[in-house]
ZATIFI-496939 format. One record per residue (C-alpha): residue in one letter; residue number from 0; x, z, y. Coordinates in steps of 0.05 Angstrom, whole numbers, plus 32768, in hexadecimal, padded with zeros to 4 digits. Layout:
<nodes>
(a,NUM,(X,Z,Y));
...
</nodes>
This chain:
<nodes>
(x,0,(7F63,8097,81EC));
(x,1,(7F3B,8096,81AC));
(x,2,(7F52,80B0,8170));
(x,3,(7F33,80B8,812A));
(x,4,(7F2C,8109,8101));
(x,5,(7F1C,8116,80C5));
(x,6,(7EF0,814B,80C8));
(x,7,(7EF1,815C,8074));
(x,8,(7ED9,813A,803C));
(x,9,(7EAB,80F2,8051));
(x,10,(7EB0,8101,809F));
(x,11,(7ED5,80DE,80D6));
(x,12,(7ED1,80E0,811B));
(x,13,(7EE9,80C3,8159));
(x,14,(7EFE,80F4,8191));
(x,15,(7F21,80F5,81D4));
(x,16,(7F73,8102,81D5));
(x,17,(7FA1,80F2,820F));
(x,18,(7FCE,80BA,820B));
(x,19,(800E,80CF,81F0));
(x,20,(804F,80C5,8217));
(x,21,(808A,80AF,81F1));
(x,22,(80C7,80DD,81EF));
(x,23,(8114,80C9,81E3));
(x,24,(8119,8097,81B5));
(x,25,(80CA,808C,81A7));
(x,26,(80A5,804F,81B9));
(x,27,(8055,8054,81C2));
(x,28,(802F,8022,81A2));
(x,29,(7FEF,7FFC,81B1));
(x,30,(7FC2,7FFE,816D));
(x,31,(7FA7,7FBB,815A));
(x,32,(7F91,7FC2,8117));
(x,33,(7F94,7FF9,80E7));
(x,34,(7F7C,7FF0,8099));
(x,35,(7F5C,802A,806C));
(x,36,(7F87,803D,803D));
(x,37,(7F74,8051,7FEC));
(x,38,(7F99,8092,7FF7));
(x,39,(7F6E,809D,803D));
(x,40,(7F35,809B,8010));
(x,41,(7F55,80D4,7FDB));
(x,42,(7F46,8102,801C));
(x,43,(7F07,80E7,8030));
(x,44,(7EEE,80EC,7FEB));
(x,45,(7F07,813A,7FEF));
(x,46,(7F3C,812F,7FBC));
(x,47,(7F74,8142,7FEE));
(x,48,(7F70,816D,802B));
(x,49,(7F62,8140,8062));
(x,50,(7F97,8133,809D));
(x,51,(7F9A,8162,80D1));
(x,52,(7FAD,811F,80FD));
(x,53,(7F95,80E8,810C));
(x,54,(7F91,80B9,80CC));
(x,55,(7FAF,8072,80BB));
(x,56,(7FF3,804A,80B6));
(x,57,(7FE3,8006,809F));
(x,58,(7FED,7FF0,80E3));
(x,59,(8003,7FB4,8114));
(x,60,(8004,7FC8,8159));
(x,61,(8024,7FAD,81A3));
(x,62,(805B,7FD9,81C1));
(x,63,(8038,7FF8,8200));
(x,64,(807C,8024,8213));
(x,65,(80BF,803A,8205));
(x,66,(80DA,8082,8204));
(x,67,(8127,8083,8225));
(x,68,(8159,806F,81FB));
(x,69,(812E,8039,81D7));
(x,70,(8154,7FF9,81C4));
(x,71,(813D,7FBB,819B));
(x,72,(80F8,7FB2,81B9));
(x,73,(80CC,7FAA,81F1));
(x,74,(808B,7FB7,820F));
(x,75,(805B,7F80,81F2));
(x,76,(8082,7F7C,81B7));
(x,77,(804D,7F6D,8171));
(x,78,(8068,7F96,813A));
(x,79,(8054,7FBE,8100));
(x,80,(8069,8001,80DE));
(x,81,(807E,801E,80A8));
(x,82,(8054,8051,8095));
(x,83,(8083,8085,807D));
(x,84,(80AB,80AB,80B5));
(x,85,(80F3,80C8,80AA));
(x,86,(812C,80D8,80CF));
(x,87,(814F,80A2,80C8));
(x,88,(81A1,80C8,80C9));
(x,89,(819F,80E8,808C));
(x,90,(81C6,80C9,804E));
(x,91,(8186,80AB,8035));
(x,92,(8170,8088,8073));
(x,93,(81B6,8071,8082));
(x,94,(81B9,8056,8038));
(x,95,(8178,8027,8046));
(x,96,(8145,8060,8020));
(x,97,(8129,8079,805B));
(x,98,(80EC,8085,8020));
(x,99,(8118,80B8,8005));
(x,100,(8126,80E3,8046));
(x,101,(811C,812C,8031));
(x,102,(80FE,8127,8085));
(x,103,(80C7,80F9,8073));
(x,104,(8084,80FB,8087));
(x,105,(8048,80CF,8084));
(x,106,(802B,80AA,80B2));
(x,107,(7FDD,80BD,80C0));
(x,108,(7FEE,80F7,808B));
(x,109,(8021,8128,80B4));
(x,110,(8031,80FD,80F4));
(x,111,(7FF5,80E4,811B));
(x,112,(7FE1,809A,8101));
(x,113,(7FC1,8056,8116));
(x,114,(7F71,806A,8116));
(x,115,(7F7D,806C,8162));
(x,116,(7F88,8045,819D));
(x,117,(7FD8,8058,81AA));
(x,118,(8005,8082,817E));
(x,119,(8050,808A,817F));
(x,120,(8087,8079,814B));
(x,121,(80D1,8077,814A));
(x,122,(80ED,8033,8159));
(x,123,(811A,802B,810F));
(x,124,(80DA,8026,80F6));
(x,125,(80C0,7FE5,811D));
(x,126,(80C4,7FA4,8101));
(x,127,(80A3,7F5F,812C));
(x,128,(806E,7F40,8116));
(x,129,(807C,7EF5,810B));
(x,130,(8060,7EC9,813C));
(x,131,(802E,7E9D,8101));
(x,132,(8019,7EEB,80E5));
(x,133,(7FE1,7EFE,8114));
(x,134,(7FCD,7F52,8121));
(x,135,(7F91,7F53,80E1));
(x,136,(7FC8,7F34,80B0));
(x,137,(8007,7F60,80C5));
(x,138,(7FD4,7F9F,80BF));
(x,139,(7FE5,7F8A,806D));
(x,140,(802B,7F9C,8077));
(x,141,(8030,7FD7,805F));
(x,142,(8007,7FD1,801D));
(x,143,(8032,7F95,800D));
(x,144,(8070,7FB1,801A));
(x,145,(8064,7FE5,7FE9));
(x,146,(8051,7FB6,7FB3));
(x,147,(8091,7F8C,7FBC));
(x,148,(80BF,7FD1,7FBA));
(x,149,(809D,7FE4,7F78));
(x,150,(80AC,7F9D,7F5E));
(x,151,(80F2,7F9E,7F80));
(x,152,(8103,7FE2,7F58));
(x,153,(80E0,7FC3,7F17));
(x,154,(8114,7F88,7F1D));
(x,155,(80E3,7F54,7F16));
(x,156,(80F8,7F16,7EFC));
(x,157,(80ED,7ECD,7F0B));
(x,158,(80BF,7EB4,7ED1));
(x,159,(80A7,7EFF,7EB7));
(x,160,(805F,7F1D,7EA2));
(x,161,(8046,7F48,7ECF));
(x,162,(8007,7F75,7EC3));
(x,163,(7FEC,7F96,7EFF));
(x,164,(7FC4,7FCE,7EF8));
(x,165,(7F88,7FD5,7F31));
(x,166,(7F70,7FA7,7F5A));
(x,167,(7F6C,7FCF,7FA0));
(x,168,(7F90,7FBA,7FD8));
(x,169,(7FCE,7FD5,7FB4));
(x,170,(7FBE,7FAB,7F76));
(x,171,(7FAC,7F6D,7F96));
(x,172,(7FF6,7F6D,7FCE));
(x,173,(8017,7F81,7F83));
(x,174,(7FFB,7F38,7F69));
(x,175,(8010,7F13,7FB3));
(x,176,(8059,7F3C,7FAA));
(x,177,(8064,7F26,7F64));
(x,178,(8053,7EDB,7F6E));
(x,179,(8087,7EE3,7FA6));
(x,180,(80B8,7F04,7F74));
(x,181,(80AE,7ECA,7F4E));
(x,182,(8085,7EE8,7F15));
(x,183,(8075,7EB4,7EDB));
(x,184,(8026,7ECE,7EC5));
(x,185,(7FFF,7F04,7EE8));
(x,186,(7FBF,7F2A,7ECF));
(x,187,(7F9C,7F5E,7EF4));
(x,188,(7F6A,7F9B,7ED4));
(x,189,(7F2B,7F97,7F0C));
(x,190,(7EEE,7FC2,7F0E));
(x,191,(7EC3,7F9D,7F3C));
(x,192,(7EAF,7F5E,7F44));
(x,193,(7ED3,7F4E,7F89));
(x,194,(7F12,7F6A,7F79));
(x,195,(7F0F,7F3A,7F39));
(x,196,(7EFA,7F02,7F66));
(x,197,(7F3D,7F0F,7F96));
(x,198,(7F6D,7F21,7F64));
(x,199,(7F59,7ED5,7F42));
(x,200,(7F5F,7EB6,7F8C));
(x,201,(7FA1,7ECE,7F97));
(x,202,(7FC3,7EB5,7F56));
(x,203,(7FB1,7EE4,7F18));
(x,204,(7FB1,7EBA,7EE0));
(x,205,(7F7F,7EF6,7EB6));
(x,206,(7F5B,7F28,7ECE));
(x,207,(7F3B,7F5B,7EA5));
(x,208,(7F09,7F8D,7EA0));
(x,209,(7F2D,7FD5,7E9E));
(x,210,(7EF4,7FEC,7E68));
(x,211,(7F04,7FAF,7E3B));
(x,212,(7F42,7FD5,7E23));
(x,213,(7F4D,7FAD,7DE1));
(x,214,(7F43,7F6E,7E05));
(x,215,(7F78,7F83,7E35));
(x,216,(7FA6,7F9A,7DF3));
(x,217,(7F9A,7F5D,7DD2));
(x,218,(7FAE,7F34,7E09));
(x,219,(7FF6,7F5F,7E0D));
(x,220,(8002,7F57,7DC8));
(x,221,(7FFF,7F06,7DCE));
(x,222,(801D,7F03,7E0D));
(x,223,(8052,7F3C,7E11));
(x,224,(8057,7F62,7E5E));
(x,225,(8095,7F65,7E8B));
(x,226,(807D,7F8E,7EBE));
(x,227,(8043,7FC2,7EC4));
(x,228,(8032,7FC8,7F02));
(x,229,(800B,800B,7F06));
(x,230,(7FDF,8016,7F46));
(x,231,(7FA2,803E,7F37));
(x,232,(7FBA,8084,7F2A));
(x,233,(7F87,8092,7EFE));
(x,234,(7FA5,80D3,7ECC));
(x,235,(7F79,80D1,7E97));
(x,236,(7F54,8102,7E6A));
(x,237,(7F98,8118,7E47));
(x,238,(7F74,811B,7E02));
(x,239,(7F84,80D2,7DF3));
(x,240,(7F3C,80C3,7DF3));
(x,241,(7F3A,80AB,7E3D));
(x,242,(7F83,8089,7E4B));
(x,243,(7F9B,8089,7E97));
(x,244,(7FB8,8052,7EB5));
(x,245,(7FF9,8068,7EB1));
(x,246,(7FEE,807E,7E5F));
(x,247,(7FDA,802E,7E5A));
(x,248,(8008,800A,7E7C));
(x,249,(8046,802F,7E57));
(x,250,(801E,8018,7E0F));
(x,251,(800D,7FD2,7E2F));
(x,252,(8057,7FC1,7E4A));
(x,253,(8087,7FA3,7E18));
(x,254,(80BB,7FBB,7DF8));
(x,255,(80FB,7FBE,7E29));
(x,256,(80BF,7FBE,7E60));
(x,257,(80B8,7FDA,7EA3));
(x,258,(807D,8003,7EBE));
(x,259,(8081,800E,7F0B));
(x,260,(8054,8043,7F26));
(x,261,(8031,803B,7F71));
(x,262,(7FF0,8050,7F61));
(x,263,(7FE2,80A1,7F82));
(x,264,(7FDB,80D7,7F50));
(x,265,(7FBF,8111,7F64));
(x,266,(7FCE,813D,7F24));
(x,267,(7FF4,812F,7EE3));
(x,268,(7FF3,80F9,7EB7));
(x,269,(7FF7,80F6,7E68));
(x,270,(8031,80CB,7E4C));
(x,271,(8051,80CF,7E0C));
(x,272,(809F,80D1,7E17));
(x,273,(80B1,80BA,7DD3));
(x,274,(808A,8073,7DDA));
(x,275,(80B9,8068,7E1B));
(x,276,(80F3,807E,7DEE));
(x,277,(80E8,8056,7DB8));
(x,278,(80CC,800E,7DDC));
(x,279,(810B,801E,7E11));
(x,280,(80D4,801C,7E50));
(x,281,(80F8,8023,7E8F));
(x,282,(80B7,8050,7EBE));
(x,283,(80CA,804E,7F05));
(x,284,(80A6,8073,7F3B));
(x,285,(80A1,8050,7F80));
(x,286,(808F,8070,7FBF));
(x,287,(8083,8042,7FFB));
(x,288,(80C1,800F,801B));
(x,289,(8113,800D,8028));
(x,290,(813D,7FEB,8040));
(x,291,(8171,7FE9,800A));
(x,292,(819D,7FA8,7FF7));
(x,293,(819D,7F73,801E));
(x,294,(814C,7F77,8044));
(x,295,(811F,7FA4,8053));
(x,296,(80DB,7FA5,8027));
(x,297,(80B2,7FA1,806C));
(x,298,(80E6,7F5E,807D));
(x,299,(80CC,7F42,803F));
(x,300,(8089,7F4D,8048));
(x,301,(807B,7F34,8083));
(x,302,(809F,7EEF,806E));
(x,303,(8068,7EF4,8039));
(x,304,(8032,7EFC,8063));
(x,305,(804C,7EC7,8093));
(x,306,(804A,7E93,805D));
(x,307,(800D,7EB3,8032));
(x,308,(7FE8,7EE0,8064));
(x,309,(7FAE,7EB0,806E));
(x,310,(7F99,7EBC,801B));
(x,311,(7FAA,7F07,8020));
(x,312,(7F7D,7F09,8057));
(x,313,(7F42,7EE5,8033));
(x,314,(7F4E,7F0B,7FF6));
(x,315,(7F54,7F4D,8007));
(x,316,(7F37,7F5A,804D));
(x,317,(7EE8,7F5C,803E));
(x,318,(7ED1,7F89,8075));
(x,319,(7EE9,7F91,80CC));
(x,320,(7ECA,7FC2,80F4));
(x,321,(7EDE,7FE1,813F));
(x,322,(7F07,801D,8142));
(x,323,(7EBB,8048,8164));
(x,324,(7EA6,803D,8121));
(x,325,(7ED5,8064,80F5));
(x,326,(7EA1,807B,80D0));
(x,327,(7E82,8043,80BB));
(x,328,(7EC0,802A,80AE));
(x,329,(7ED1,8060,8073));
(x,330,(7E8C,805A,8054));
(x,331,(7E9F,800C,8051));
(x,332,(7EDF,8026,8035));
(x,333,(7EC6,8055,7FFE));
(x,334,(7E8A,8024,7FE0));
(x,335,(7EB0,7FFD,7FAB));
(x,336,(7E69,7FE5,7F96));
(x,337,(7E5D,7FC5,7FDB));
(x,338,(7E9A,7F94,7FCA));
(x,339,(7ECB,7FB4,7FFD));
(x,340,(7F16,7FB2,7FED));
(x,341,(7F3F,7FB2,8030));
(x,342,(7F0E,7FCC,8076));
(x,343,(7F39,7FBE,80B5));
(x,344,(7F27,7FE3,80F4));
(x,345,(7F3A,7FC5,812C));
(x,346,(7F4D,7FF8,8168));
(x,347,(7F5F,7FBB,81A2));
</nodes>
């Protein structure tokens, strides 16, 4: 089968691997689509050492076969994945925060991911893919569902503010999630011109300019914040002169606020403790999906997609390429300037 490396920094390749068989209690999986994630690109930009596997888990896929012991699906079966692995008996899992499990590992990170024609997972991680939600849409899964736990943790509220920081893929699912959460008024900071263009198509009622900081102030002042919705992971300069994203959204959120951090750091941040202290922010850290209360953050998304998949897609999907052409795919991928938010590969 084919199957996607990552050679190092701004190279991937497609070599030759053997099918893998599934083993007790794994179920192999067809690929159908696979989407190029902002934290695939930390690697590819050589920010992070790049996967010693085969990358990707934003995926939909067809069940090709079932390990022994497999219950609750079937060959042919359309699902998607979560793209965090864990064990899924420990307290954690048990307790619906499989996100949690001290076991976990990543999908296209430690365990081998969807770049590829087949891979295998563990069946608690499956869900089905809604008949009306075809294999390009459910791909968006996964960037969804972490939107809507972020907002689920932030306790969004029917009728609040909600500024979302970013508009990558992250960014623009965050807007789709909190219109589902029933958010009152959304704005969105955007750097380029087609993420502005999608975040206004899917509902923001203001998007700004991340440079035009007093703009962005102003507007917060007038029109006080419920929810920051932080998903760039940009740190900062640490002097003050240069504010990261998560340095802003704790001085644009007001007072009694919540800032929810999904955006990827990869080294510290500058905040200033007593500000949170003294405006009582509640600053919540949110790593991928559960399953805790009374659905599953995948369950939900898909019921989004099924009703609002059709403008996600427009939105957000600006470039599809086949699965031989990787690396055309992550130059797509890494070009901001060429307008590309969300390339899907397509493996079958």
């Amino acid at each position: 089968m084919r199957s996607a490396a990552a050679r190092g920094a701004g190279v991937v390749e497609i070599e030759e691997r053997p099918v893998p068989e599934p083993g007790a209690g794994e179920v192999l999986l067809r690929v159908r689509r696979c989407g190029i994630c902002g934290s695939d690109l930390h690697w590819y930009h050589g920010l992070q050492p790049a996967p010693q596997v085969c990358p990707g888990h934003e995926i939909s896929a067809e069940v090709a076969a079932l390990g022994p012991g497999v219950r609750g699906v079937k060959e042919g079966d359309r699902v998607t994945l979560e793209g965090l692995w864990s064990c899924g008996g420990c307290a954690s899992c048990r307790s619906g925060l499989p996100q949690r499990c001290r076991r976990t590992r990543m999908i296209g990170g430690t365990v081998a991911g969807g770049f590829a024609d087949y891979l295998l997972q563990a069946p608690h991680h499956l869900y089905p893919i809604p008949p009306s939600v075809d294999d390009e849409v459910a791909a968006l899964t996964e960037p969804l569902a972490v939107s809507i736990h972020g907002l689920r943790l932030a306790e969004l509220a029917m009728g609040q503010r909600v500024l979302v920081l970013g508009a990558g893929a992250i960014g623009l699912t965050a807007v789709i999630a909190a219109r589902a959460g029933g958010a009152g008024e959304i704005a969105v900071t955007a750097k380029h011109a087609a993420q502005h263009a999608a975040a206004k198509a899917l509902g923001a009622a203001r998007v700004f300019d991340p440079a035009d900081a007093a703009g962005l102030k102003g507007w917060a002042r007038a029109n006080p914040v419920d929810v920051v919705v932080e998903t760039v992971g940009e740190a900062g300069s640490g002097k003050g002169a240069l504010p990261g994203t998560l340095e802003q959204g704790l001085a644009l959120v007001r007072r009694g606020g919540t800032v929810v951090i999904l955006g990827v750091f990869l080294g510290p941040a500058s905040i200033h403790p007593g500000l949170m202290v003294l405006r009582e922010i509640r600053l919540i850290g949110a790593v991928g999906y559960g399953r805790a209360r009374d659905r599953a953050d995948y369950e939900i998304a898909l019921d989004v997609l099924a009703r609002d998949g059709e403008l996600l897609r427009r939105a957000v999907i600006t470039h599809r390429l086949p699965l031989e052409r990787i690396g055309d795919a992550f130059r797509a991928a890494a070009d901001k300037q060429s307008g590309a938010i969300k390339v899907s590969v397509t493996a079958s």
